[in-house]
C-alpha positions, 0 to 999 in steps of 0.5 A: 840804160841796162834797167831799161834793157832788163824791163824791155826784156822783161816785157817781151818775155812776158809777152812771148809767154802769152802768145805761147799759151795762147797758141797751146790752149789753141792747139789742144783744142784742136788736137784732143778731139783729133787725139779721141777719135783716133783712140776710138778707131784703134780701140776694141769694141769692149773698151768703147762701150765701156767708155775707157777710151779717152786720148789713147787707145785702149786694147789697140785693134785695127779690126776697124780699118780692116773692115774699111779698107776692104770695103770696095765702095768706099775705095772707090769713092776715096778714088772719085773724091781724088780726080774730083779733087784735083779737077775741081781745084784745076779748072777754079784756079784757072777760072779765078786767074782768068776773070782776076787778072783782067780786074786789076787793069784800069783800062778795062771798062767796067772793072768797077762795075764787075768788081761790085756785081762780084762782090755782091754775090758774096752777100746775096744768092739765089738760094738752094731751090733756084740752084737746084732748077738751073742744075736741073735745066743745064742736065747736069743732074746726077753728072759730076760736072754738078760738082763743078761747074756751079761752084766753080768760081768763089768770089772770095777766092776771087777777091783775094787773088785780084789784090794780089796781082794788083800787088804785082809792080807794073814796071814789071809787066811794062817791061815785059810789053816792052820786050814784046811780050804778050798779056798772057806771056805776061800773066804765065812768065811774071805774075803768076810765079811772083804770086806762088802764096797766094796760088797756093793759098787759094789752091788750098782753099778749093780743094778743101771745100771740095773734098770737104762738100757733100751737100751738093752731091746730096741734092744733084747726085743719085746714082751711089757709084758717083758719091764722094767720100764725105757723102759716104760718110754722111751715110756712115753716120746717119745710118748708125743714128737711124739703126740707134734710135730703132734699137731704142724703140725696141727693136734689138736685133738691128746693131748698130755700127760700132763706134770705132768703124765711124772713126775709122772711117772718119780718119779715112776720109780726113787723112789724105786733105791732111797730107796735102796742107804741109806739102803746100807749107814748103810753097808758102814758106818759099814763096814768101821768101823769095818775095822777101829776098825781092822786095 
C-alpha cells in the first residue's frame, strides 16, 4: 500500500512539474517582450541606439513620457478611447443579452433557424467594401457611432453567452413566473446575476476588441480629433517607419522618432486595458464561487 501511495505521489509530483514549466516557459514568453519595451521607453537615447537595453533599462530617463504625457492630442484621444470604451462595452453586452436570452427558450419560433443564420455569419461576410458602403449609406462616416453600431454585436460573444443562460436551471425561472414575475424581472433578478463569469468574461472581450481596434477607425474616421488611441499609435509607428526609410535615401536632416517615445507611447496605450483585467479577476473568482457554493 505505501509503495502504491509513493509512486502515486511520485507521478503527481512529476506531473505538477511539467505544468509548472509549461506554465513559465509560457509566461516568459509573454513577459520578456513586455519587460524589453519598458527598458526601452525608461532608457536614454544613447543606450538604445547602442543596443545595450535588453530587460532592464539602462541610464533610466523618462524624457519619454514626459514628452507623451504633454502631448494634448494623445490626452485627448486617451480620453475618447475611454467613453468609446465604455460605451462600446455597455450597448454589446446589453444588445448580446437582449438577442441571447430569448435563444435559449424552446417556445420561441424559429430559434434554431436564428441560431444557424448567427452562427453562419461567424464563417462568411461581406467583406470590407460592402461594410464600408453600408457605413456609408447609414451617414455614420466620420461619426463615432461607426465605431459602434457595425460591430456592435460578436456572434461568438453571442453564442457563448446563450450556453450560459441555457445553463440556468429552469425551476429557477418557473419559480419566478409562479410568483408573478415578468420575463425581464426574470432575466434582471435570477439569470443575470447566476451568470456574473460569463458577463464579465464577455465584458472583457468587448472592451479589448474595442480599445484594441483601429482598422475601422482607419477606414470610417477622418477628422484627427475623433481617432482613438491605437489609431495614434498606428500613426506613431508608421510615421518613424516613413521618416527611417527616407533617411535611408539620404535625406539625413528628417529624424526619426526615438525609439524609447514608441515605447512610451505603446505603454500609454496598453497600461489603462491592463489594469481593467485583474479587477475583472475578483468577479470571475467570485462568481465561480458562488456557483460552486450552489451547485
Amino acid at each position: 500500500m505505501n509503495s502504491t501511495l509513493l509512486r502515486k505521489s511520485r507521478k503527481f509530483r512529476l506531473t505538477d512539474a511539467v505544468i509548472v514549466l509549461t506554465i513559465g516557459v509560457a509566461l516568459l514568453i509573454c513577459l520578456l517582450p513586455f519587460l524589453h519595451i519598458i527598458s526601452i521607453s525608461l532608457s536614454s537615447k544613447h543606450a538604445i541606439l547602442s543596443d545595450l537595453v535588453t530587460i532592464f533599462p539602462v541610464e533610466l530617463d523618462f524624457h519619454a513620457y514626459q514628452i507623451v504625457f504633454t502631448d494634448t492630442r494623445m490626452l485627448w484621444s486617451m480620453g475618447l478611447t475611454i467613453v468609446l470604451t465604455v460605451t462600446y462595452t455597455v450597448v454589446s453586452m446589453v444588445m448580446s443579452i437582449c438577442a441571447a436570452y430569448p435563444l435559449t427558450k424552446e417556445r420561441l419560433k424559429g430559434r434554431k433557424a436564428f441560431t444557424l443564420l448567427i452562427v453562419f455569419t461567424m464563417f462568411f461576410s461581406g467583406g470590407l467594401i460592402p461594410d464600408y458602403l453600408l457605413v456609408k449609406q447609414l451617414g455614420l462616416l466620420d461619426n463615432l457611432a461607426s465605431l459602434i453600431v457595425p460591430g456592435m454585436i460578436s456572434a461568438f460573444n453571442l453564442i457563448i453567452l446563450r450556453s450560459f443562460f441555457s445553463s440556468v436551471p429552469a425551476s429557477l425561472e418557473e419559480s419566478a413566473y409562479l410568483d408573478g414575475s415578468s420575463h425581464i424581472g426574470t432575466l434582471i433578478r435570477i439569470v443575470l446575476p447566476l451568470s456574473l463569469p460569463a458577463l464579465a468574461t464577455l465584458s472583457l472581450f468587448y472592451a479589448v476588441s474595442r480599445w484594441n481596434g483601429f482598422m475601422d477607425a482607419l477606414f470610417y474616421i477622418t477628422h484627427a480629433e475623433m481617432y482613438p488611441i491605437q489609431l495614434k499609435l498606428y500613426q506613431v509607428v508608421m510615421n518613424s517607419m516613413v521618416t527611417d526609410l527616407t533617411a535611408q535615401e539620404g535625406a539625413s536632416q528628417i529624424e526619426s522618432v526615438p525609439e524609447s517615445i514608441k515605447a512610451a507611447s505603446i505603454m500609454f496605450a496598453t497600461t489603462p486595458i491592463l489594469i481593467v483585467y485583474p479587477w475583472l479577476q475578483r468577479y470571475f473568482v467570485s462568481g465561480i464561487m458562488i456557483g460552486a457554493v450552489k451547485g
